[in-house]
PyMOL Python script that loads the backbone (N, CA, C, O; Angstrom):
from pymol import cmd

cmd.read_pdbstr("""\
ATOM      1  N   UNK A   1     -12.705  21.560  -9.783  1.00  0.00           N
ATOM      2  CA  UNK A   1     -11.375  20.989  -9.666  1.00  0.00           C
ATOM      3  C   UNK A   1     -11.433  19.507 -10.046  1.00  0.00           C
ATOM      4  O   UNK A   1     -12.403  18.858  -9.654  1.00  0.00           O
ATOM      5  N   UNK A   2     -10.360  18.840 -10.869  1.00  0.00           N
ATOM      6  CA  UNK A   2     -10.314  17.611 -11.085  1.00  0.00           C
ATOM      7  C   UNK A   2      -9.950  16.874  -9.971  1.00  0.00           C
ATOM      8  O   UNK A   2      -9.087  17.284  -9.195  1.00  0.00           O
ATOM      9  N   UNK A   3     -10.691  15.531  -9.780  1.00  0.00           N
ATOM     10  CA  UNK A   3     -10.126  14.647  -9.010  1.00  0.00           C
ATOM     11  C   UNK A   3      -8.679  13.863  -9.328  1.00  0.00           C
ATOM     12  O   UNK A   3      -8.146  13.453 -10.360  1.00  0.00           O
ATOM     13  N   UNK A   4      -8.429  13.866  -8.346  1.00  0.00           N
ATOM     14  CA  UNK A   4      -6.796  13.048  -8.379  1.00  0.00           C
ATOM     15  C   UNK A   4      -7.043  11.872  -7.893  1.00  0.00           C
ATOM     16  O   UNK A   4      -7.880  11.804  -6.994  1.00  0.00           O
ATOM     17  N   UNK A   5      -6.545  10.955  -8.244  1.00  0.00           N
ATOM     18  CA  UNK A   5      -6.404   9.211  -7.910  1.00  0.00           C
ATOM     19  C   UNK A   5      -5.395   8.708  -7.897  1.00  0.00           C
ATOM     20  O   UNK A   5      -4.698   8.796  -8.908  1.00  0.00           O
ATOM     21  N   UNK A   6      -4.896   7.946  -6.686  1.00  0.00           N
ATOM     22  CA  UNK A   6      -3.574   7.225  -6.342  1.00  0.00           C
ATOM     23  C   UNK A   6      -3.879   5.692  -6.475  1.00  0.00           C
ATOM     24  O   UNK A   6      -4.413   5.076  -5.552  1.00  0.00           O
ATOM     25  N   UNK A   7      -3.640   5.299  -7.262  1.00  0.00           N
ATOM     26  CA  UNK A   7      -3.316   3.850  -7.607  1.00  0.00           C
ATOM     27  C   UNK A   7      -2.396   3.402  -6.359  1.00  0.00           C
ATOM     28  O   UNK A   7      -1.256   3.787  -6.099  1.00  0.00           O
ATOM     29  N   UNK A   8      -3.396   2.267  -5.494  1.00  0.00           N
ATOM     30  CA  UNK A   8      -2.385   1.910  -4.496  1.00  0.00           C
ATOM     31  C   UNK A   8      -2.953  -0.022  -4.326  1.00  0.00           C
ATOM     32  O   UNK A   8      -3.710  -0.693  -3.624  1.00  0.00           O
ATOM     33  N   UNK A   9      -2.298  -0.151  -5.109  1.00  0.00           N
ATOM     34  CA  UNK A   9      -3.203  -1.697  -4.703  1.00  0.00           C
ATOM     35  C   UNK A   9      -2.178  -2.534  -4.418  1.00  0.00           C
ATOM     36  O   UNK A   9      -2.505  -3.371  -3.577  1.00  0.00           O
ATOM     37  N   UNK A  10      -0.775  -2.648  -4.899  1.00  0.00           N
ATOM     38  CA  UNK A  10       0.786  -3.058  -4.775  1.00  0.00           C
ATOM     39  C   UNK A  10       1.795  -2.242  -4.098  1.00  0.00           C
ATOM     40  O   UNK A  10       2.056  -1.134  -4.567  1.00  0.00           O
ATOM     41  N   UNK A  11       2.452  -2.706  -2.942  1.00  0.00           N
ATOM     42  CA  UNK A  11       3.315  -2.265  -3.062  1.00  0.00           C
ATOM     43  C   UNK A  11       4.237  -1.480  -3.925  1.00  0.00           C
ATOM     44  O   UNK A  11       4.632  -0.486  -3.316  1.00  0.00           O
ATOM     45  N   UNK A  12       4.644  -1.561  -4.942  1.00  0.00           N
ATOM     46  CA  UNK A  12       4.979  -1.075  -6.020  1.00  0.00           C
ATOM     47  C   UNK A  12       3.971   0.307  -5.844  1.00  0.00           C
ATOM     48  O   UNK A  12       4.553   1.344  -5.526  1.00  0.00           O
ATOM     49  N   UNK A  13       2.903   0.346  -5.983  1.00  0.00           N
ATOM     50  CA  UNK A  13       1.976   1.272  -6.397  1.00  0.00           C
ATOM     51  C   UNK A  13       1.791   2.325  -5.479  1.00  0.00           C
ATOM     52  O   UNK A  13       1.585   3.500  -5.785  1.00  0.00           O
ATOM     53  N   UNK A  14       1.892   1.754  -4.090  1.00  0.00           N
ATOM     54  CA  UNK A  14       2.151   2.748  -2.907  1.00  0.00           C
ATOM     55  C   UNK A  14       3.659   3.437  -3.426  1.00  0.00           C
ATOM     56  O   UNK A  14       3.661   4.493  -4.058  1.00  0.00           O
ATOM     57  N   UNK A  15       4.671   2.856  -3.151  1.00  0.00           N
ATOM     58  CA  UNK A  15       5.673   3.451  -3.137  1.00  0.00           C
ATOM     59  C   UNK A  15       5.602   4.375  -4.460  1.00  0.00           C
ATOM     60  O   UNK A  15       6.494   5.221  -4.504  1.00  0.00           O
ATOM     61  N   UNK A  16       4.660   4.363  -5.594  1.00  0.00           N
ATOM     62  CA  UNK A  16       4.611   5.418  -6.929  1.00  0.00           C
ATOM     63  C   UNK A  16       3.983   6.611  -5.732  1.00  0.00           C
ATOM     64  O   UNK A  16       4.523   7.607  -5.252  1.00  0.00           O
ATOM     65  N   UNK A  17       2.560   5.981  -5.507  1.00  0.00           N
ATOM     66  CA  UNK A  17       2.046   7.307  -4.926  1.00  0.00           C
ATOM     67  C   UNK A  17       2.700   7.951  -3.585  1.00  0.00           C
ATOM     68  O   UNK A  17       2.164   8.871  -2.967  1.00  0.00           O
ATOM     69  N   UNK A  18       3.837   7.389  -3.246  1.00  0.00           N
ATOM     70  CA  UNK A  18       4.703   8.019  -1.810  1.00  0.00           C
ATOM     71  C   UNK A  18       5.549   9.095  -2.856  1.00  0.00           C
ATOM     72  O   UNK A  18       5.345  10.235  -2.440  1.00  0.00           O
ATOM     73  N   UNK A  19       6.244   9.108  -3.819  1.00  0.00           N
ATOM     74  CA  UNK A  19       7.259   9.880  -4.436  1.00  0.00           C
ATOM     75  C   UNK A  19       6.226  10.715  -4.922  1.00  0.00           C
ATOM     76  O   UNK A  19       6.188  11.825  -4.390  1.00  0.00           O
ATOM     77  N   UNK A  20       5.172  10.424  -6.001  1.00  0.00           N
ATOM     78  CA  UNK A  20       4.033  11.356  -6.437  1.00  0.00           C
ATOM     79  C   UNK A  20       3.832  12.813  -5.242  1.00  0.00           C
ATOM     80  O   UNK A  20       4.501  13.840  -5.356  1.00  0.00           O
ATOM     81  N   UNK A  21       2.871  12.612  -4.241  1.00  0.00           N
ATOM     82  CA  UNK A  21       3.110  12.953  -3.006  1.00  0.00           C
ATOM     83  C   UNK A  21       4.522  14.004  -2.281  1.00  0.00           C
ATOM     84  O   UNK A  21       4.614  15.086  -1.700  1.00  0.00           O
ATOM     85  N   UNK A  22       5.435  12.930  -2.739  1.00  0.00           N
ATOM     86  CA  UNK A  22       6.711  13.793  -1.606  1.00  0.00           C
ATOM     87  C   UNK A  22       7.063  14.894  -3.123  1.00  0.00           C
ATOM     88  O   UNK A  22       7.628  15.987  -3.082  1.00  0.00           O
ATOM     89  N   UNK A  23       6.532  14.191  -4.358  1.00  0.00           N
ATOM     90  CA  UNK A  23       6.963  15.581  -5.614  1.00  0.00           C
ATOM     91  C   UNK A  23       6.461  16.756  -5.593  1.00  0.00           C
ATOM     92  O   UNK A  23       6.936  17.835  -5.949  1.00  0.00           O
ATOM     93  N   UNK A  24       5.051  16.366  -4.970  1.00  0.00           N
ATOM     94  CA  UNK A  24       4.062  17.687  -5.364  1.00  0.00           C
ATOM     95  C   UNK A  24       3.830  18.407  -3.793  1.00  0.00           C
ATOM     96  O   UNK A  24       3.029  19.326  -3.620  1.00  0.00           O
ATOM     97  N   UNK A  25       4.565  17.896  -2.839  1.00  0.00           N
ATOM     98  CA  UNK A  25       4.712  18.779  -1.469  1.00  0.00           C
ATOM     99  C   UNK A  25       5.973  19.971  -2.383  1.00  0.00           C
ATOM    100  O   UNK A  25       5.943  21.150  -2.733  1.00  0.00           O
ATOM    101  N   UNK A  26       7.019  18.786  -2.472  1.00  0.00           N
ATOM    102  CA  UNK A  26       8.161  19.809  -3.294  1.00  0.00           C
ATOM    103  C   UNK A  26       8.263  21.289  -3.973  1.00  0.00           C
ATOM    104  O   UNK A  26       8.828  22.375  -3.846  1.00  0.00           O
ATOM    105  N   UNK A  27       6.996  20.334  -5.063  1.00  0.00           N
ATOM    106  CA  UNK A  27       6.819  21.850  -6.221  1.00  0.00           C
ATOM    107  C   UNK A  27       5.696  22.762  -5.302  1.00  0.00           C
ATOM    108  O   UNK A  27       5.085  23.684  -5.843  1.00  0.00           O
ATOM    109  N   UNK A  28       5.591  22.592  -4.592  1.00  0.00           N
ATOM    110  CA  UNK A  28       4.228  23.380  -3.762  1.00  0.00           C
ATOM    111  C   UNK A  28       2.866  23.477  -4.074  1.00  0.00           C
ATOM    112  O   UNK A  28       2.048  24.374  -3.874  1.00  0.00           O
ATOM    113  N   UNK A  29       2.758  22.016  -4.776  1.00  0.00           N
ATOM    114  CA  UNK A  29       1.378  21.761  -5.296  1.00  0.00           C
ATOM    115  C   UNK A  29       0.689  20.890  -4.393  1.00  0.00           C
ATOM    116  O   UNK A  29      -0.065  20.002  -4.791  1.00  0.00           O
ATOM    117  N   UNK A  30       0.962  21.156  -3.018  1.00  0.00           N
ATOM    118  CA  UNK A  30       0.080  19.987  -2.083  1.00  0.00           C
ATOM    119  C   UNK A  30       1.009  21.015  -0.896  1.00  0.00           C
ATOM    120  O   UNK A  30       2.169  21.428  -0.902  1.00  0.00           O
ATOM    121  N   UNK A  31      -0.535  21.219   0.404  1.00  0.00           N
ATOM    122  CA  UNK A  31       0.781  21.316   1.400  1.00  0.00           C
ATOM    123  C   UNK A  31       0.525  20.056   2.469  1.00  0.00           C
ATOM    124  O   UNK A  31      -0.312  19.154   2.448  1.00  0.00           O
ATOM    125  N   UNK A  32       1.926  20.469   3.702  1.00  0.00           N
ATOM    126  CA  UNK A  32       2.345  19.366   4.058  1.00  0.00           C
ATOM    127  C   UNK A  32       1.070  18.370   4.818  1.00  0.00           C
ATOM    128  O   UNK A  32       1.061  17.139   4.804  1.00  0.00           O
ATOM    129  N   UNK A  33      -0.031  19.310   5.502  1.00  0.00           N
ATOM    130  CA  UNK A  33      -1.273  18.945   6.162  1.00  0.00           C
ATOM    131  C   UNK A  33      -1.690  17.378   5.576  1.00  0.00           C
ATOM    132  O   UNK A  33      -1.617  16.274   6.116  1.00  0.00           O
ATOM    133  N   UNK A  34      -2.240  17.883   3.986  1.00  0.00           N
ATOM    134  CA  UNK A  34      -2.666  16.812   3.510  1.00  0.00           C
ATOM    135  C   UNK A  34      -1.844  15.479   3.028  1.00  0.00           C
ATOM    136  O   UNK A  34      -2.196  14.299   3.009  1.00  0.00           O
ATOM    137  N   UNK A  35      -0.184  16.334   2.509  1.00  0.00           N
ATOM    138  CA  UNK A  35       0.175  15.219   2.567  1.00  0.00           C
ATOM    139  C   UNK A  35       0.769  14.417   3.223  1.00  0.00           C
ATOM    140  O   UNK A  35       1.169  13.355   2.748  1.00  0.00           O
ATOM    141  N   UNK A  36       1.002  14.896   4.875  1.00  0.00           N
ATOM    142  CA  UNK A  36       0.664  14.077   5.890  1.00  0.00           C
ATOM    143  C   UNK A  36      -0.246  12.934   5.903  1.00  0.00           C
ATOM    144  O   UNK A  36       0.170  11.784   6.048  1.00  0.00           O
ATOM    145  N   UNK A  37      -1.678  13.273   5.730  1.00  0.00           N
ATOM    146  CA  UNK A  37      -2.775  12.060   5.317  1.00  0.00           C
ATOM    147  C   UNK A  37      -2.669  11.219   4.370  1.00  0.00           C
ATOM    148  O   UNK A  37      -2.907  10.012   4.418  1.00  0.00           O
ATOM    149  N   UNK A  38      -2.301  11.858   3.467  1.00  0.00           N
ATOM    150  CA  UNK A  38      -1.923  10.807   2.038  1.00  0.00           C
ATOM    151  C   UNK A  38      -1.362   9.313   2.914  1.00  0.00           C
ATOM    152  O   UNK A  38      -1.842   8.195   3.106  1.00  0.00           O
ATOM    153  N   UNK A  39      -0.246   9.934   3.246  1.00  0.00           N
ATOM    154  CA  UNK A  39       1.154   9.256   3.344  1.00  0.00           C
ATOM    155  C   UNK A  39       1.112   8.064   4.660  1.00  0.00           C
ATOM    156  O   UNK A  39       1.520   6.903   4.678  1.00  0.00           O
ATOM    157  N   UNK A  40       0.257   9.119   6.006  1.00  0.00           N
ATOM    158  CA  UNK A  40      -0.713   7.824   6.634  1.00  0.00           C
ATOM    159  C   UNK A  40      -1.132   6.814   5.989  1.00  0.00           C
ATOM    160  O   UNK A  40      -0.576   5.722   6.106  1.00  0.00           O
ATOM    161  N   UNK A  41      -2.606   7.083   4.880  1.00  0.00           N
ATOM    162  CA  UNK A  41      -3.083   6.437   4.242  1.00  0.00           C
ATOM    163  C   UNK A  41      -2.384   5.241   3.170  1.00  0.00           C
ATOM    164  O   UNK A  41      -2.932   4.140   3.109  1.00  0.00           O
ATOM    165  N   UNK A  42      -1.488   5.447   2.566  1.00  0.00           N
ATOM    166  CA  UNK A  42      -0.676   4.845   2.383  1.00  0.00           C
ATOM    167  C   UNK A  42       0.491   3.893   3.261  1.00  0.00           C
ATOM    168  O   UNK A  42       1.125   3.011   2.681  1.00  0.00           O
ATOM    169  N   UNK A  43       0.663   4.160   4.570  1.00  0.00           N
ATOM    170  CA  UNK A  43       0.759   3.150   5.200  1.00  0.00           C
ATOM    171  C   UNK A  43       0.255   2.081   5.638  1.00  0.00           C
ATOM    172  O   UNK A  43       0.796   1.007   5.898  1.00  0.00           O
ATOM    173  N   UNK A  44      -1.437   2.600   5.759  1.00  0.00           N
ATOM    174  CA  UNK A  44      -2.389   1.918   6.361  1.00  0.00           C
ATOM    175  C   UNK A  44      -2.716   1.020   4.860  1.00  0.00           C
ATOM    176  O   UNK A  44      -2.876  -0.190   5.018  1.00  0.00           O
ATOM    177  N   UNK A  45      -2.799   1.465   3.687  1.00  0.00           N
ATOM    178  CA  UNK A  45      -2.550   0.871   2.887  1.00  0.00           C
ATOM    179  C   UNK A  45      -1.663  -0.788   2.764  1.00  0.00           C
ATOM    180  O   UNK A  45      -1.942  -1.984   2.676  1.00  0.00           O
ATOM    181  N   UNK A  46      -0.567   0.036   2.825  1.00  0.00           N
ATOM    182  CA  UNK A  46       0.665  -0.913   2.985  1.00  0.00           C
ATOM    183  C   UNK A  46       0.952  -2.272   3.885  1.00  0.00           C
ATOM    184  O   UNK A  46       1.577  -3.283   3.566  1.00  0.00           O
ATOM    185  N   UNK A  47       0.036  -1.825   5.562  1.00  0.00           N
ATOM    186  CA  UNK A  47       0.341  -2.914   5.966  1.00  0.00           C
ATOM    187  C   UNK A  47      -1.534  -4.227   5.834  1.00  0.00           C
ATOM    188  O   UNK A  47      -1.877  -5.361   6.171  1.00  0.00           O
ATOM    189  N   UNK A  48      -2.084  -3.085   5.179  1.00  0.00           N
ATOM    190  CA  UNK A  48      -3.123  -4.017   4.640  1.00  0.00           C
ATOM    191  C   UNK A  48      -2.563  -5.247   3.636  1.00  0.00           C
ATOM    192  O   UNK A  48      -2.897  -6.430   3.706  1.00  0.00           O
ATOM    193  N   UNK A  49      -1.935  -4.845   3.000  1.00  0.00           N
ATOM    194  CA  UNK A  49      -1.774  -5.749   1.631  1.00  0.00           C
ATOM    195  C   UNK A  49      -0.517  -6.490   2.055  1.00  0.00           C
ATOM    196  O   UNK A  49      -0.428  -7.511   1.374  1.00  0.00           O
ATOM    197  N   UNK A  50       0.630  -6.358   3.035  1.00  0.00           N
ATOM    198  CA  UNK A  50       1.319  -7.100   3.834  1.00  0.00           C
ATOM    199  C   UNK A  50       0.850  -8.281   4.355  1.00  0.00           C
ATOM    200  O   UNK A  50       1.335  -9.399   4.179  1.00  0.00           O
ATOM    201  N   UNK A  51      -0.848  -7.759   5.493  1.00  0.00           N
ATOM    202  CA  UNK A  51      -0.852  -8.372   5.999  1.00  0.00           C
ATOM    203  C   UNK A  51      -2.296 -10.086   4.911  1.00  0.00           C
ATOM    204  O   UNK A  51      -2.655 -11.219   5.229  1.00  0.00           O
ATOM    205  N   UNK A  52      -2.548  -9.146   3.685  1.00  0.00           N
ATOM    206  CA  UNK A  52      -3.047 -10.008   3.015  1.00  0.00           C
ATOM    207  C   UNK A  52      -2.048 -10.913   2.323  1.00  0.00           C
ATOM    208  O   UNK A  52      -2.338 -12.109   2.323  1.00  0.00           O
ATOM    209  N   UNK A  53      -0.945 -10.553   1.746  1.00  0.00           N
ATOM    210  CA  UNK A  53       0.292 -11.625   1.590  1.00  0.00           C
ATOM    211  C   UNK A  53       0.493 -12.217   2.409  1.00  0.00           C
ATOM    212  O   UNK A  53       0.426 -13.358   1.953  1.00  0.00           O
ATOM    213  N   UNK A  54       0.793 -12.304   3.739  1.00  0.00           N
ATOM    214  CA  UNK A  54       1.338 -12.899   4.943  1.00  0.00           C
ATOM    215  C   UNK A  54      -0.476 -14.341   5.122  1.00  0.00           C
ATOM    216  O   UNK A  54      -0.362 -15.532   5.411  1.00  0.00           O
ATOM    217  N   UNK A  55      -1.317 -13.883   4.943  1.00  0.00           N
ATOM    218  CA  UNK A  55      -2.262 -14.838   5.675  1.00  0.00           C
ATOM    219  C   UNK A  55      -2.504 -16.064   4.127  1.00  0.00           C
ATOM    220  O   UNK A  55      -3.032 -17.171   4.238  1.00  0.00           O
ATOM    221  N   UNK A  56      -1.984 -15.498   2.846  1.00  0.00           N
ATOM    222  CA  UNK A  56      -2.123 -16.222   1.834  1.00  0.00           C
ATOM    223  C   UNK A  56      -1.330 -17.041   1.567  1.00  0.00           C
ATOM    224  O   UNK A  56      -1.582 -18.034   0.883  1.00  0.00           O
ATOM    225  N   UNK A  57       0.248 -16.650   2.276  1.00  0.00           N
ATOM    226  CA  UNK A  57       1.402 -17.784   2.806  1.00  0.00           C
ATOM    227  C   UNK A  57       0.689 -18.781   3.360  1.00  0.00           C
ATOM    228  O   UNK A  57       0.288 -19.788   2.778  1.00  0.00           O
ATOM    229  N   UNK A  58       0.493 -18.419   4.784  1.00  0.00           N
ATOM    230  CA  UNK A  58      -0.140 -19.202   5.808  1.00  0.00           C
ATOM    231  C   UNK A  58      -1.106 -20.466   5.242  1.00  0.00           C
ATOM    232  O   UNK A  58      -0.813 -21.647   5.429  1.00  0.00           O
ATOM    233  N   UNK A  59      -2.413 -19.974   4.453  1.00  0.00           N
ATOM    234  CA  UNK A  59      -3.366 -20.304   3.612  1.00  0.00           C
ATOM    235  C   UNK A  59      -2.303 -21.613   2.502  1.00  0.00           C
ATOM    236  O   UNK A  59      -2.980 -22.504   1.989  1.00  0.00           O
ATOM    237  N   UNK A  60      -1.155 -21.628   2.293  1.00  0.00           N
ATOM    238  CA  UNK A  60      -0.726 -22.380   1.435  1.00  0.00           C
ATOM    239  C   UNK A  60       0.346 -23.428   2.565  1.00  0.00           C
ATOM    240  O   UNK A  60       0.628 -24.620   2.432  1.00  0.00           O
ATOM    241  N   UNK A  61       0.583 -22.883   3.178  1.00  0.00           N
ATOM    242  CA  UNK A  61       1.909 -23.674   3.991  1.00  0.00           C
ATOM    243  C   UNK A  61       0.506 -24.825   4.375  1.00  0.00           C
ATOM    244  O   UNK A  61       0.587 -26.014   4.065  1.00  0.00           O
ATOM    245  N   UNK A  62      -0.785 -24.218   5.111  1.00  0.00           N
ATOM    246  CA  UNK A  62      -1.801 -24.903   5.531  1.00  0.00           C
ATOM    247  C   UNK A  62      -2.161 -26.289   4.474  1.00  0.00           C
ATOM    248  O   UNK A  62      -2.181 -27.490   4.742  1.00  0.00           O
ATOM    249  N   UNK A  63      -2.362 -25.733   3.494  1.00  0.00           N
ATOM    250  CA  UNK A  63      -2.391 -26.775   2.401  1.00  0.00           C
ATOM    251  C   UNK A  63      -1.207 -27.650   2.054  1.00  0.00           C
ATOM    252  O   UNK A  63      -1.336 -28.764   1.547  1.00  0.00           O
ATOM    253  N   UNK A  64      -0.020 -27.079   2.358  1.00  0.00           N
ATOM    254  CA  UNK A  64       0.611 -27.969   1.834  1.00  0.00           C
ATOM    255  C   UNK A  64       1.333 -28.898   3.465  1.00  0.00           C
ATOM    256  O   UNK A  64       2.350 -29.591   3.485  1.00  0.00           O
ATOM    257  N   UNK A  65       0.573 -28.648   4.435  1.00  0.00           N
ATOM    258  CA  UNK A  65       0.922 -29.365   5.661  1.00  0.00           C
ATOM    259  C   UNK A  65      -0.325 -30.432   5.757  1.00  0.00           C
ATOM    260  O   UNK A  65      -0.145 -31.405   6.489  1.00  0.00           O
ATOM    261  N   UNK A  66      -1.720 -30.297   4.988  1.00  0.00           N
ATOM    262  CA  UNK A  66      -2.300 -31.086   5.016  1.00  0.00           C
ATOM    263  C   UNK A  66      -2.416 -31.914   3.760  1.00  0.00           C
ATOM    264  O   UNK A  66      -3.253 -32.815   3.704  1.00  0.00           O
ATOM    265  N   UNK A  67      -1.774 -31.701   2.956  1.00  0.00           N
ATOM    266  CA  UNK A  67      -0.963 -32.778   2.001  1.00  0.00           C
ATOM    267  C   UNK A  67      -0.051 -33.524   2.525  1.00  0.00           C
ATOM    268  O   UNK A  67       0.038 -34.669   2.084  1.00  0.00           O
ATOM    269  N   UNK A  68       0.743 -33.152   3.453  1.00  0.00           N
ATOM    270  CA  UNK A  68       1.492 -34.217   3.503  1.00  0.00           C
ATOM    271  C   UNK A  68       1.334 -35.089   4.649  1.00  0.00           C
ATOM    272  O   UNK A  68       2.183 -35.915   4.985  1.00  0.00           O
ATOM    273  N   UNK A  69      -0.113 -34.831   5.432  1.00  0.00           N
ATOM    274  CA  UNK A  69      -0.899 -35.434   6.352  1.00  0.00           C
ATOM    275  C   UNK A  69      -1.557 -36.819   5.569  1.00  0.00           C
ATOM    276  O   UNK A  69      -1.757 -37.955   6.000  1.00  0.00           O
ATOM    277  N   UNK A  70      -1.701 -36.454   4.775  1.00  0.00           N
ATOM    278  CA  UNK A  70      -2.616 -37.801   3.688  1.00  0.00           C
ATOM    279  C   UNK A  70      -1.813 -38.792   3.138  1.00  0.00           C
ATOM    280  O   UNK A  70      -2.313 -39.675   2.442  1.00  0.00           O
TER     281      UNK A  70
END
""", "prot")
cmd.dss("prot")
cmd.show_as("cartoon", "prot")
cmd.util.cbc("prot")
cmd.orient("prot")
C-alpha cells in the first residue's frame, strides 16, 4: 500500500488536510476511527504552530520594548 502524507506545517495546510480527511471519510475511503486521529492530530498540530506564532510576537514586542529602553 502507498503511503499517504498530509502536509501540515501552516495553518492553511492543516485546514487542506481537515477537508482532505472529512472527503475521504465521505467517499468511504477512510473510516471514521482513523479519521478521528487524523483530525486530533491536526489539532495538536494546530495549536503547536499557534502557539509558535504567539511566542515569536512576544520574541519581537521583547525587542522592540528593549529598543526603546536604550
Amino acid at each position: 500500500m502507498a503511503r499517504k502524507r498530509l502536509k501540515m506545517e501552516t495553518p492553511r495546510e492543516v485546514r487542506h488536510a481537515v477537508t482532505r480527511v472529512a472527503n475521504m471519510v465521505l467517499n468511504g475511503e477512510l473510516d471514521a476511527k482513523n479519521a478521528n486521529a487524523i483530525l486530533y492530530a491536526c489539532n495538536v498540530v494546530l495549536g503547536a504552530i499557534r502557539t509558535d506564532e504567539q511566542q515569536a510576537r512576544l520574541d519581537e514586542l521583547g525587542r522592540m520594548v528593549e529598543g526603546m529602553k536604550k
